[in-house]
N, C-alpha and C positions, 0 to 999 in steps of 0.2 A: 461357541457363539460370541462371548466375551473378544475372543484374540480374532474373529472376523472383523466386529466391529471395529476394533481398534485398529487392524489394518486397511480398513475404509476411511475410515478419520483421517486418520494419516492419506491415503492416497488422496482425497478429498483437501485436504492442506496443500500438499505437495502440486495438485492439478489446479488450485486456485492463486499460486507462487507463479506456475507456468503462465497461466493466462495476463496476470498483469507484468510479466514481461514481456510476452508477445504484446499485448497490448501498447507496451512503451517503444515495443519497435516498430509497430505498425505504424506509428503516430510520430517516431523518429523520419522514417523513412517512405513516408507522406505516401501508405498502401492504401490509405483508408477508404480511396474510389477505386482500388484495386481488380474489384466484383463490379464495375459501375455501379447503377441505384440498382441492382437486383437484390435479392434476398428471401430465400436460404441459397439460391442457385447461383452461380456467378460465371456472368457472362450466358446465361443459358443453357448450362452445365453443370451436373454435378460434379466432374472432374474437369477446373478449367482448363486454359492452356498456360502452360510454360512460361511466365512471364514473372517476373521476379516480382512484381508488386500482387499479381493477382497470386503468388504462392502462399505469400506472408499471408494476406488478408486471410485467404481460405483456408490457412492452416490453422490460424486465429478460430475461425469460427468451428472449424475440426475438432480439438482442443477444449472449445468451448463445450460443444454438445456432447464431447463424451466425458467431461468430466462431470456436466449436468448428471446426464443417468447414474453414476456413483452417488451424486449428492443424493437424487433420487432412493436408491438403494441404503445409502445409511440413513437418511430420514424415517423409513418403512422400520428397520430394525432398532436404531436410538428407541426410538417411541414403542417399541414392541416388547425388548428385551432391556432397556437402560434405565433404572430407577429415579437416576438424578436430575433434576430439573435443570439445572443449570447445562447441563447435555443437550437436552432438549430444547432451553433456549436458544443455545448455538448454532446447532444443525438449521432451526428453523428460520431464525437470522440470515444465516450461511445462504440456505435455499433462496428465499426472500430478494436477500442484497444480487444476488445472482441472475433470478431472472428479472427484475428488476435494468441491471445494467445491460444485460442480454438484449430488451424490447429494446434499450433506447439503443443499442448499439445496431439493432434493425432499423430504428426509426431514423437513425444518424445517415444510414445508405439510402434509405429511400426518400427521407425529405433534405434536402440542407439545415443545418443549426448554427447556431452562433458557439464562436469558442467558449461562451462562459457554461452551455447547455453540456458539451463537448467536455469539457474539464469537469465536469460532475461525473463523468462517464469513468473517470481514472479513480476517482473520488468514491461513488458505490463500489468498485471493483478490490480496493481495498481494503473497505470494511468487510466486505465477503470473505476477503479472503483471513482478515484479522479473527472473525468468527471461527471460519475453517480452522485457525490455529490451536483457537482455545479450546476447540471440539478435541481437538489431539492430544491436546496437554491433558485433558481430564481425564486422560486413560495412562498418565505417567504420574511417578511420585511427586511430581511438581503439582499437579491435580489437585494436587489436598489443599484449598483453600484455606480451611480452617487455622485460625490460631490461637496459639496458647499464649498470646501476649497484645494490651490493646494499640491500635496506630493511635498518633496524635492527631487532633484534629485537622492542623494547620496543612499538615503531610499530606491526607488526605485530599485535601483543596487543591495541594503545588501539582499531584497528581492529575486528578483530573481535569484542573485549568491545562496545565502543560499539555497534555491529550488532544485536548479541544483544537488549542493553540496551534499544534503539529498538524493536526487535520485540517486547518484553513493554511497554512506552509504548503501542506501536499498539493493543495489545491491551486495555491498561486501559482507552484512548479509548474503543473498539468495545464493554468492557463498559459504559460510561458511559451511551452511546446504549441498549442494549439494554435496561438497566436505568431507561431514563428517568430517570437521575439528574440532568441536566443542570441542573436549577432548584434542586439542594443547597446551589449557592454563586449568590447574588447577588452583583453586583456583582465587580469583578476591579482590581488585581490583588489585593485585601480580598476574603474568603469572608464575607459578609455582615456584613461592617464587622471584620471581626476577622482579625489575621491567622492566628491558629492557634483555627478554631472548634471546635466540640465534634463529634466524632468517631464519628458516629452516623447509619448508614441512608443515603442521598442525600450527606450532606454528609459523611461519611468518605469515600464512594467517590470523588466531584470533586476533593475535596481532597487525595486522595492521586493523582489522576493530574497534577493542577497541579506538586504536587513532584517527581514524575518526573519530566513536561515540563522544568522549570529544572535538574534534575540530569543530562537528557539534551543540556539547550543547553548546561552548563558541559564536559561529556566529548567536544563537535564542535568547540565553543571551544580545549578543552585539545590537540585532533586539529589543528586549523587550523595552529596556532600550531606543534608541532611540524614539520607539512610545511611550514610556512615557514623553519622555521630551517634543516633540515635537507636541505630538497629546493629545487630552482633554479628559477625561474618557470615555466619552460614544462613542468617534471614534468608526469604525468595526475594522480599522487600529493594533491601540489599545487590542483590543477586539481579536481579532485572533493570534496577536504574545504571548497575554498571554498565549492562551490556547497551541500553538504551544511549549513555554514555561516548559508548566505544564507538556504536554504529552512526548517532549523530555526528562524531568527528568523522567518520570514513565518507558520510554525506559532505561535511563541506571539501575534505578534498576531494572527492569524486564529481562535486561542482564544480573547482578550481582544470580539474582535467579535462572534464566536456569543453571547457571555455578553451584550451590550450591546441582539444584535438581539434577544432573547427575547421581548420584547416584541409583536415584528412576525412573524406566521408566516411569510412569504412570506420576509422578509429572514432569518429563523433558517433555513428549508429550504438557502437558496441558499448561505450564508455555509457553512453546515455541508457542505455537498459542499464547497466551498472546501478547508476545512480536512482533512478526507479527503484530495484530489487532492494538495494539497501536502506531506504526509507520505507519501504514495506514493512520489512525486520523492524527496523526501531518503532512502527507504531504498533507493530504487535506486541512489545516488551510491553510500552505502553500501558495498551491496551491489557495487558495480561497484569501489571499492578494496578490497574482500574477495578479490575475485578478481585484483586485481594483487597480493595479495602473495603470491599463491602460484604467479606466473612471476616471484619474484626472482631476479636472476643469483646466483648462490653468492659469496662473497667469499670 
């Protein structure tokens, strides 16, 4: 029962990773009236027609419902068969954050929203899917929370601010998309040859999310380096802010290339899930030394 679970978890990760890329492509490749306002049926169909935007959407919501019923299914067993609370909390989160984004992504087809409503929609779907992670982790060696060595306070804080901090980033991204602002800055890492352009419409919005972005690599940066000095190699401490590290630099240049392909629809769709998929990863790292610092041992 133990290795069911755990391959639930895991596929419950894996199908909640799917959906916020389809979701970034949906919303790349502007499917999102793809079903007109119907909803669960599209276009009056349960199998629409052929249409390359009504595919994505309806694959999107395909996707969605059958990764639900696994969420479903490991929920029933976590709570039946899995001791640890902390299991428990995730799963339940996991569910939560899911149909949560779910309604409003029904609510998004059948009434109009505004993009700020719209970018919370990218926003739930990644905590969902950040839960889903930690549901999987707890069935690997990395699971064991516990430590036999205390954090420092200060560490704690850079952690959980920087978290916070990266989750209002993801957000500004997802309004960026929604707002179609994306062509406010040509050119990178110069917003249309200048480094600090005029502040107006399109090109405030991009340009203020570039400056979070660098202000969000220098607080993983300022994180790294701390678990370096302080924590020993084989730490998870250690271990996570690197990768958290690695993956915020693959974020800024995988910003740097969205802006390059604009050009080329095909390569801006693709490149742009890209840079979605890999800011998902770093806020689960994140996310995942959030929750070791609160099994530090006591000093």
């Amino acid at each position: 029962m133990q290795k069911l679970i755990q391959r639930l978890a895991n596929l419950s990760a894996i199908g909640m990773f799917l959906i916020l890329a389809m979701g970034a492509l949906v919303t790349k490749a502007d499917a999102g009236r793809g079903c007109g306002d119907e909803w669960p049926l599209c276009h009056g169909k349960f199998v629409p027609a052929h249409t390359i935007s009504s595919l994505i959407e309806y694959s999107h919501r395909l996707v969605v419902g059958i990764v639900t019923l696994i969420l479903v299914a490991t929920f029933i067993l976590v709570f039946r068969y899995v001791k640890r609370r902390d299991a428990k909390f995730f799963i339940s989160a996991t569910v939560l954050m899911t149909l949560i984004q779910a309604a409003m992504g029904a609510m998004a087809v059948v009434w109009p929203q505004s993009s700020l409503v719209l970018a919370l929609h990218f926003g739930l779907s990644l905590l969902a899917f950040a839960f889903s992670l930690l549901l999987a982790i707890v069935f690997t060696p990395w699971g064991q929370f516990q430590r036999d060595t205390a954090i420092r306070s200060s560490f704690k804080a850079l952690v959980w601010i920087t978290t916070i901090y990266s989750y209002v980033v993801v957000y500004l991204g997802a309004f960026v998309r929604h707002t179609v602002s994306s062509g406010g800055c040509s050119g990178w890492p110069l917003c249309n040859g200048e480094v600090v352009p005029e502040l107006s419409g399109a090109t405030g919005i991009v340009f203020t999310h570039r400056v979070a972005a660098l202000l969000l690599f220098i607080c993983i940066l300022f994180l790294y380096l701390q678990a370096k000095r302080y924590y020993h190699g084989s730490d998870k401490l250690r271990f996570g802010s690197k990768w958290a590290l690695i993956l915020v630099s693959l974020q800024v240049i995988s910003g740097a290339v969205v802006t390059w392909s604009m050009g080329n629809e095909v390569a801006y769709l693709f490149t742009g899930m890209i840079h979605a998929v890999i800011v998902s990863c770093m806020f689960g790292f994140l996310c995942y030394l959030c929750v070791l610092t609160l099994y530090d041992r006591k000093a």
